[in-house]
N, C-alpha and C positions, 0 to 999 in steps of 0.2 A: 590385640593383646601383645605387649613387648614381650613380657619372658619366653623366651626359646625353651623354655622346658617348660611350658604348662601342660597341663594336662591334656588338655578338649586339642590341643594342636598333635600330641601324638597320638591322636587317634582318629585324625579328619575330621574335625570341626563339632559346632555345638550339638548336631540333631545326632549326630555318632555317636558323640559323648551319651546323650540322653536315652539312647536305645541300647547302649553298652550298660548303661550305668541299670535300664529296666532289664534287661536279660540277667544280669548279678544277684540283682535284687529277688526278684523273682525265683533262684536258682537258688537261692543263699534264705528264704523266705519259706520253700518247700522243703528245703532237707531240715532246716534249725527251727523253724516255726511252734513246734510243738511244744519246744520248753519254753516257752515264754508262759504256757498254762500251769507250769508249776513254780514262776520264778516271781513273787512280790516288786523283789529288789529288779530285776530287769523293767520287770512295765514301768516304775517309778525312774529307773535311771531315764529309761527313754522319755519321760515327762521331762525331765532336769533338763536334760542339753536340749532338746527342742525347745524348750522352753528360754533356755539361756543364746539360743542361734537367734530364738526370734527378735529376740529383745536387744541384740547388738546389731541384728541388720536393719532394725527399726531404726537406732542410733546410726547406723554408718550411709543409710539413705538419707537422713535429716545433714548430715553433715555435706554432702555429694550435692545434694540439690539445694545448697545454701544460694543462693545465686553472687555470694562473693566470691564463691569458688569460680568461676567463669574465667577461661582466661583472659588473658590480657588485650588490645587488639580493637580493631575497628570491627561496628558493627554487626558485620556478618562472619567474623569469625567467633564472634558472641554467639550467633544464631545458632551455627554449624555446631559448634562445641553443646549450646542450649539442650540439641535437639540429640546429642550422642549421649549427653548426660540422660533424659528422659529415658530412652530407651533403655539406660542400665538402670534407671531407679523402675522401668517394667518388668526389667528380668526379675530383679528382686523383690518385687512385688507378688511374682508367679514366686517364689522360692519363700516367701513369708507364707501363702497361700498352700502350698507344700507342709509347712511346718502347723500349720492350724490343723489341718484333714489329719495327720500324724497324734496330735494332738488330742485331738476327737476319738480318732479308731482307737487310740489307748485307754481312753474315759469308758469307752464302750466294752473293752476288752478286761477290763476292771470290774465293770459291772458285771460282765460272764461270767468271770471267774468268780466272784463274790457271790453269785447266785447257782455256783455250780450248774450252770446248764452245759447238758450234755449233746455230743457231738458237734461241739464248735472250735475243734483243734481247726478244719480251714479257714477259721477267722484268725486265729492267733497265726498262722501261717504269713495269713495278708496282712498281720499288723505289721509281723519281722519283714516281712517285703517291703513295705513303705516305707518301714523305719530305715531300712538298709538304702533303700533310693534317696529320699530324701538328706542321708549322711550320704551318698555316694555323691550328690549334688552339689551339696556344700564343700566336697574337695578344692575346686579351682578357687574359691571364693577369696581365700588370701592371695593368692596371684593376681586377683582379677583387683583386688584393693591397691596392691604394689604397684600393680600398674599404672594404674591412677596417679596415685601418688607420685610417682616416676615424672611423668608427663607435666603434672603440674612443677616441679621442681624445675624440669626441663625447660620449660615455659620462663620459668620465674629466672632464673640463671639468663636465660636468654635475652627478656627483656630489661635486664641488669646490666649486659654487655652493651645494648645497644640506648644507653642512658649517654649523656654526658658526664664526664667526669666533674667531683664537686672541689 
């Protein structure tokens, strides 16, 4: 990751980030969780944005794994590049995978509350928990795009210079 100020770098790396990010969640999921069983408009916003996260990382891995995006370069710089792109359209793929499970415990959390079943304030708990992990996930996500985007520019400038003049 270029940016010096990303996230997951001040805090020692990605599995940090993702243990930092489940301790919050979970912290921030058992104190606030309760009013999610009196709050319509909370389960519905949480439907919206995951719903709107999924649908743009679906678009921004379509875009990333274009295979024109590849940069420039002989062969095996093709490969190397091939094979770093895969692995971010796997991250996002675990992070699409995040937004579905979110998805679902709120469909399910709907149904609770619609049927008033009782003593299921620690579901609503675990919903605000995932929901807060999964928004705490998507932090880096526009840095982690910048970056990209960076690098390709980087690329493209570069093998600009090194053209012949027309």
């Amino acid at each position: 990751m270029a940016a010096s100020w990303d996230i997951r770098s001040m805090i020692g790396g990605r599995w940090a980030f993702i243990a930092v990010s489940l301790l919050i969640a979970i912290a921030v999921g058992v104190r606030f969780g309760h009013m999610l069983a009196q709050s319509d408009a909370a389960l519905q916003g949480i439907i919206d944005v995951f719903s709107i996260l999924a649908g743009v990382l679906v678009a921004v891995m379509s875009i990333i794994g274009d295979p024109s995006m590849l940069l420039t370069g002989n062969w095996r710089l093709g490969q190397e590049h091939a094979t770093e792109i895969q692995k971010k359209i796997a991250r996002y793929a675990h992070l699409i995978f995040v937004y579905v499970l979110i998805l679902i415990v709120v469909l399910i959390a709907t149904i609770i509350k619609d049927n008033k079943i009782a003593d299921a304030e620690w579901f609503f708990q675990a919903v605000f928990a995932i929901s807060t992990f999964g928004l705490l996930l998507s932090l880096p996500l526009p840095y982690t795009l910048m970056a990209i985007q960076k690098e390709r520019m980087t690329e493209e400038i570069r093998r600009r210079k090194n053209q012949p003049s027309q």
